[in-house]
PyMOL CGO cylinders between C-alpha atoms (Angstrom):
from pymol import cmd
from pymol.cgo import CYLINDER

trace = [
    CYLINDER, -21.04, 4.02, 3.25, -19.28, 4.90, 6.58, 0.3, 1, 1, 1, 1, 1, 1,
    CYLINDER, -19.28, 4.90, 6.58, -16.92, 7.87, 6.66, 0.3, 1, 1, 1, 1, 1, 1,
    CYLINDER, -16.92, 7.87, 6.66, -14.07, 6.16, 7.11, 0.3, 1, 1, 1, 1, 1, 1,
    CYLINDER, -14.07, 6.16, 7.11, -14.68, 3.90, 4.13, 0.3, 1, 1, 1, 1, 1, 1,
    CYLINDER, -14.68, 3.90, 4.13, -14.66, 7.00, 2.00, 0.3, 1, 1, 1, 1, 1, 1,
    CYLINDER, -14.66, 7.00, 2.00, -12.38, 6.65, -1.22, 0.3, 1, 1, 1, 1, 1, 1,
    CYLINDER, -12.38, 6.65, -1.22, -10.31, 9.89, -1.80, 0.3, 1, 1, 1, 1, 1, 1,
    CYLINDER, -10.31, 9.89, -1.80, -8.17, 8.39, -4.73, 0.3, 1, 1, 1, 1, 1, 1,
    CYLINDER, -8.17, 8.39, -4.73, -5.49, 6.12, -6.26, 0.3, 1, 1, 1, 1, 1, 1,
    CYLINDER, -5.49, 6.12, -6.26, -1.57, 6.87, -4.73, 0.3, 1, 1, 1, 1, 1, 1,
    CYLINDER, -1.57, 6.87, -4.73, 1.65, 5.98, -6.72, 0.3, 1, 1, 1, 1, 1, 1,
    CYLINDER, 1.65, 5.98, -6.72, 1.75, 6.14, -10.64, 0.3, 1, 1, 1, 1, 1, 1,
    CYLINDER, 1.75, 6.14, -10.64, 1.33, 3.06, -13.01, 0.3, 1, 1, 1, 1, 1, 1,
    CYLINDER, 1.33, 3.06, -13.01, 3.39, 1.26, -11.69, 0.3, 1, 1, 1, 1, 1, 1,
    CYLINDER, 3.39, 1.26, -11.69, 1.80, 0.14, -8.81, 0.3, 1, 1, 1, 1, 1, 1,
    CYLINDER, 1.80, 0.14, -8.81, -0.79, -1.58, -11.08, 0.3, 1, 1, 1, 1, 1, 1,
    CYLINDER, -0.79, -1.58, -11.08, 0.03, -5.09, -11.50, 0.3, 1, 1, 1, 1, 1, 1,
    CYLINDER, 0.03, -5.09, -11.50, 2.89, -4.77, -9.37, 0.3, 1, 1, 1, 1, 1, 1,
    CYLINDER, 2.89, -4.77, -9.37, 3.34, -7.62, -6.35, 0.3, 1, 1, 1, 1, 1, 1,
    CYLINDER, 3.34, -7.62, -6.35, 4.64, -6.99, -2.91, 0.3, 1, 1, 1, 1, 1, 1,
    CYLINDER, 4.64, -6.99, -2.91, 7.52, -8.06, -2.59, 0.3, 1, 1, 1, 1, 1, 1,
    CYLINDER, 7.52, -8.06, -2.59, 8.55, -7.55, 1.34, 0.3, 1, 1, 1, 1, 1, 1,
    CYLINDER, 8.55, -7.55, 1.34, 7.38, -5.23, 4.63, 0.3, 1, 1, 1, 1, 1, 1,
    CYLINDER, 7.38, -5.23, 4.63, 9.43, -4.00, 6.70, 0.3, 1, 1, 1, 1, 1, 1,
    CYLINDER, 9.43, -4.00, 6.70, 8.87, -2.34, 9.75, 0.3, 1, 1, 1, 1, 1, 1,
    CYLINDER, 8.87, -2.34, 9.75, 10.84, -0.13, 12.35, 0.3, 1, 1, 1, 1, 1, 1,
    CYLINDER, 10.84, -0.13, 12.35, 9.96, 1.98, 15.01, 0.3, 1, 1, 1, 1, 1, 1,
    CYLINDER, 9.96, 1.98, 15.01, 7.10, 3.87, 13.71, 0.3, 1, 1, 1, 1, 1, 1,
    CYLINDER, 7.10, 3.87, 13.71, 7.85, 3.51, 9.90, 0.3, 1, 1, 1, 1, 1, 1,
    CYLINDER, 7.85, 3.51, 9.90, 7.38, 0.70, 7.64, 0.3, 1, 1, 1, 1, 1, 1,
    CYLINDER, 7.38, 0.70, 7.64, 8.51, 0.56, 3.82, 0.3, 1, 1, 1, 1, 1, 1,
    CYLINDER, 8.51, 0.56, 3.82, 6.70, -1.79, 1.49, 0.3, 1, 1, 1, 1, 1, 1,
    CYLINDER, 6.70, -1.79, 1.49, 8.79, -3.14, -1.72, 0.3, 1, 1, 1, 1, 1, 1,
    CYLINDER, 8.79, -3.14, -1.72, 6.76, -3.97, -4.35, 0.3, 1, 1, 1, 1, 1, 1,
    CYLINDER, 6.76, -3.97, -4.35, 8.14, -5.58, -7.82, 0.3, 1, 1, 1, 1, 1, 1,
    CYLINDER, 8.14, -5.58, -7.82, 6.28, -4.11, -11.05, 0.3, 1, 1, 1, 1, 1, 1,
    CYLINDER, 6.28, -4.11, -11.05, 5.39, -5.92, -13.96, 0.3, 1, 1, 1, 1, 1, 1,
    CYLINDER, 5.39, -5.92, -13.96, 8.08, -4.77, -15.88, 0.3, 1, 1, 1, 1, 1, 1,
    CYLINDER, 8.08, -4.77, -15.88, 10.71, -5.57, -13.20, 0.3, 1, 1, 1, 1, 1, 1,
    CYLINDER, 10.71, -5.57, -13.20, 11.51, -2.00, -11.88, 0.3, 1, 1, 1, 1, 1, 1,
    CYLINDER, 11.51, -2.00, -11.88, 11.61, -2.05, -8.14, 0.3, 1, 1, 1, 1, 1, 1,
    CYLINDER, 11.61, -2.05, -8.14, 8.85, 0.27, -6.24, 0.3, 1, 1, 1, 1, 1, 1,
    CYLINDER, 8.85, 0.27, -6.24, 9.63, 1.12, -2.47, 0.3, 1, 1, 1, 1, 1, 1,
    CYLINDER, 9.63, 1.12, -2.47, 6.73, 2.89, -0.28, 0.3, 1, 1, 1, 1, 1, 1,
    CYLINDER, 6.73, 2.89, -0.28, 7.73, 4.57, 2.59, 0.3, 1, 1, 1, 1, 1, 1,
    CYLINDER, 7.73, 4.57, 2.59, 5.41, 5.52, 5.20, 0.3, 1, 1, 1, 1, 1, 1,
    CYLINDER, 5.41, 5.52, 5.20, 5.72, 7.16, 8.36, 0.3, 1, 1, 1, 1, 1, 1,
    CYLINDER, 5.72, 7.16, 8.36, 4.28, 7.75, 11.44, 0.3, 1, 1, 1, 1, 1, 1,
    CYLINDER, 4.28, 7.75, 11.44, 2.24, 4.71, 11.38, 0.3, 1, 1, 1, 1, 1, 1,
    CYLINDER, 2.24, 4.71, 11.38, -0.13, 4.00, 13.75, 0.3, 1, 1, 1, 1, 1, 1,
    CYLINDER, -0.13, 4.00, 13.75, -1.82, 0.37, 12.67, 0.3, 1, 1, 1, 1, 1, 1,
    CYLINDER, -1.82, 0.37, 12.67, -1.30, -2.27, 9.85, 0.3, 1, 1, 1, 1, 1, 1,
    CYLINDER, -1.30, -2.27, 9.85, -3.75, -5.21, 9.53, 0.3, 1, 1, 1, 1, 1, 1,
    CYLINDER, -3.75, -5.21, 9.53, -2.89, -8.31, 6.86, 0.3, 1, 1, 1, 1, 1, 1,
    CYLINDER, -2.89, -8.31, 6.86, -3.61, -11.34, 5.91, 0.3, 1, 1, 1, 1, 1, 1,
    CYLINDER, -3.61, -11.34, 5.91, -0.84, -13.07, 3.74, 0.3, 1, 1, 1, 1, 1, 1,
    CYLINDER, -0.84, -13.07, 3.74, 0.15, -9.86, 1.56, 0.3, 1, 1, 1, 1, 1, 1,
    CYLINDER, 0.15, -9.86, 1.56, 3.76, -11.43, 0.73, 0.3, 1, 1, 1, 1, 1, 1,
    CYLINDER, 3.76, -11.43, 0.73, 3.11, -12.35, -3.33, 0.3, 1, 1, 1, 1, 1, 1,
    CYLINDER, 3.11, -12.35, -3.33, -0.26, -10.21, -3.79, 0.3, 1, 1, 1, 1, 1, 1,
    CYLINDER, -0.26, -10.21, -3.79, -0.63, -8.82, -6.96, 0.3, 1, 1, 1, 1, 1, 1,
    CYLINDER, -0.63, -8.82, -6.96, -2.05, -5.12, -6.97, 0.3, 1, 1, 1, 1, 1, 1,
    CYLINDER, -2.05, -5.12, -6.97, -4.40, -2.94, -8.23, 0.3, 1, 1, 1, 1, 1, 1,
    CYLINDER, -4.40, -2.94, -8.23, -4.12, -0.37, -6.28, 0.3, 1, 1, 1, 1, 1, 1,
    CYLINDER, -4.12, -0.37, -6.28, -3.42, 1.54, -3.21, 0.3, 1, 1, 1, 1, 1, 1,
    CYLINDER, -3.42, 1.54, -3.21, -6.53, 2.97, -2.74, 0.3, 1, 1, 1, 1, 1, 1,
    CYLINDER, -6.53, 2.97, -2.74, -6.35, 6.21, 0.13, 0.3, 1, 1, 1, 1, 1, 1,
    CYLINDER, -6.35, 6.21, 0.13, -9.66, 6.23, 2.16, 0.3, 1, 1, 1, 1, 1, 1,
    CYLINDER, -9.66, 6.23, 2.16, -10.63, 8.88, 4.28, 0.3, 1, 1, 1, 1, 1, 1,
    CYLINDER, -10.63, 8.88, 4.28, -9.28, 8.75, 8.00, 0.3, 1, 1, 1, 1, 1, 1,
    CYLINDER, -9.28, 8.75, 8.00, -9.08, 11.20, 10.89, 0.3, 1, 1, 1, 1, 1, 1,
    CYLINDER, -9.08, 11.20, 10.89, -6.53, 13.62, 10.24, 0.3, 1, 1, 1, 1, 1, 1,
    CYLINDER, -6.53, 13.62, 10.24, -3.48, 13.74, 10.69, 0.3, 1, 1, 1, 1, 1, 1,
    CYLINDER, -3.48, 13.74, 10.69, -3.74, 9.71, 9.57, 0.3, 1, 1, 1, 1, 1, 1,
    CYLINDER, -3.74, 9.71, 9.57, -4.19, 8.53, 6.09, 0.3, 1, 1, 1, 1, 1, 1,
    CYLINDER, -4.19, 8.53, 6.09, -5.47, 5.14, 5.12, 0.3, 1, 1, 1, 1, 1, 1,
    CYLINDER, -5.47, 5.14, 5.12, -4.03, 3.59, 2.79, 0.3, 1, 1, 1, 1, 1, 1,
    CYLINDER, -4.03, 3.59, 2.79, -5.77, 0.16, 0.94, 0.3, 1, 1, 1, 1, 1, 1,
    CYLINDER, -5.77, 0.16, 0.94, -3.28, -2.21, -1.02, 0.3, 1, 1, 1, 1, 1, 1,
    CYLINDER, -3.28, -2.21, -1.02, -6.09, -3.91, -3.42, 0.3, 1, 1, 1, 1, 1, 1,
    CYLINDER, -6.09, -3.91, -3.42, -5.67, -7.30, -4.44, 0.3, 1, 1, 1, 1, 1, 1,
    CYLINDER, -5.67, -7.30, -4.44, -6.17, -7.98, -8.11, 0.3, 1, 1, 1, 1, 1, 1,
    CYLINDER, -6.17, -7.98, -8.11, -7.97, -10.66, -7.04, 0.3, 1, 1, 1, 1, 1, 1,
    CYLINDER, -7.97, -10.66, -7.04, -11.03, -10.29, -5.39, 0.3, 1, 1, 1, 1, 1, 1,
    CYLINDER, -11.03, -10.29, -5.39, -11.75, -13.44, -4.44, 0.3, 1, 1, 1, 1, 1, 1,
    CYLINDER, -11.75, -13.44, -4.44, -8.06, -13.95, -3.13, 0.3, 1, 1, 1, 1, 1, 1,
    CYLINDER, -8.06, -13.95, -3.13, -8.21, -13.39, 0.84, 0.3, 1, 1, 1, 1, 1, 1,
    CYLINDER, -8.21, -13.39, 0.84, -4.97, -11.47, 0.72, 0.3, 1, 1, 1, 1, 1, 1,
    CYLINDER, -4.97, -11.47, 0.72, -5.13, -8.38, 1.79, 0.3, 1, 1, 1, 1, 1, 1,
    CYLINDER, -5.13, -8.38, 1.79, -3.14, -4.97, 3.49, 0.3, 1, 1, 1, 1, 1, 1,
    CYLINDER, -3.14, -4.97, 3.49, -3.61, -1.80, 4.84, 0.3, 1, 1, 1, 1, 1, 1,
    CYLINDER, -3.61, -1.80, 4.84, -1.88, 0.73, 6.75, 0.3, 1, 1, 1, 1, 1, 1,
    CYLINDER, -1.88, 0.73, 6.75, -2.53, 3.75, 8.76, 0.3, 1, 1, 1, 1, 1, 1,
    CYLINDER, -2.53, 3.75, 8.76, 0.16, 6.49, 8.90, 0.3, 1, 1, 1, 1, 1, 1,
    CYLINDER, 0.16, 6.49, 8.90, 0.86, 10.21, 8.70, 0.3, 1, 1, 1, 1, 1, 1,
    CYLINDER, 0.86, 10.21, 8.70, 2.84, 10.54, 5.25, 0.3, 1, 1, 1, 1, 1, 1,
    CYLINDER, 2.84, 10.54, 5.25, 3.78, 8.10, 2.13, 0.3, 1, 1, 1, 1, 1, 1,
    CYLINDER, 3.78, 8.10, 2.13, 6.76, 8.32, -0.34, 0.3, 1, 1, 1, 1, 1, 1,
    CYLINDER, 6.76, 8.32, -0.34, 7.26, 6.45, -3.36, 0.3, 1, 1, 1, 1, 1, 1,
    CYLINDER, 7.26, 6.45, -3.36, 10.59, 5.81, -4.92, 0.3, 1, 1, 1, 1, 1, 1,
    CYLINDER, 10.59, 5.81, -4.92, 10.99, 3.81, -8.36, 0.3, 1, 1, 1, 1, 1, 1,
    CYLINDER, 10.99, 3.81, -8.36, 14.40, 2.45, -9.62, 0.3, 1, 1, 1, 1, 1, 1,
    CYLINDER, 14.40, 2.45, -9.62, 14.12, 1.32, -13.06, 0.3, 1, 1, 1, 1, 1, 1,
    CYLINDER, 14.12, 1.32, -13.06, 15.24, -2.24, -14.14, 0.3, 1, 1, 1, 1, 1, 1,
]
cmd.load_cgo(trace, "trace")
């Protein structure tokens, strides 16, 4: 395995499995990714001080994951993994720092 493929662990709490993105957005060097959990409570990402994103129709994936792989510091990578593995749709970012926030339904 190549050292940037490295998993260091899961990020967020239980919500994030089964949940479904929901939106991206992205400004200046930030980007904040909504996701929708199975029990309807609303899960915003934050992260900052991003450096690259690469996607492929991540609007409606179902989740996992987010999977943090091992990147040169002071970058994280983070992997969005799609429930479905045979589903094309896909995410990742790179940034400096995360944040999760969770409003309840």
């Amino acid at each position: 395995m190549k050292e940037e493929e490295q998993f260091l662990g899961y990020i967020g709490d239980y919500r994030v499995h089964d949940s479904k993105i929901e939106g991206i957005l992205c400004e200046n060097a930030n980007a904040t990714v909504t996701l929708r959990g199975y029990e309807g409570e609303l899960i915003t990402v934050h992260f900052y001080g991003v450096q690259n994103m690469h996607f492929n129709r991540p609007i409606g994936m179902m989740l996992y994951s987010i999977s943090e792989m091992k990147a040169k510091e002071p970058l994280r990578k983070f992997l969005f993994a799609n429930w479905y593995e045979e589903d094309d749709a896909s995410f990742e970012i790179l940034a400096e720092r995360v944040e999760f926030t969770v409003q309840e339904k």
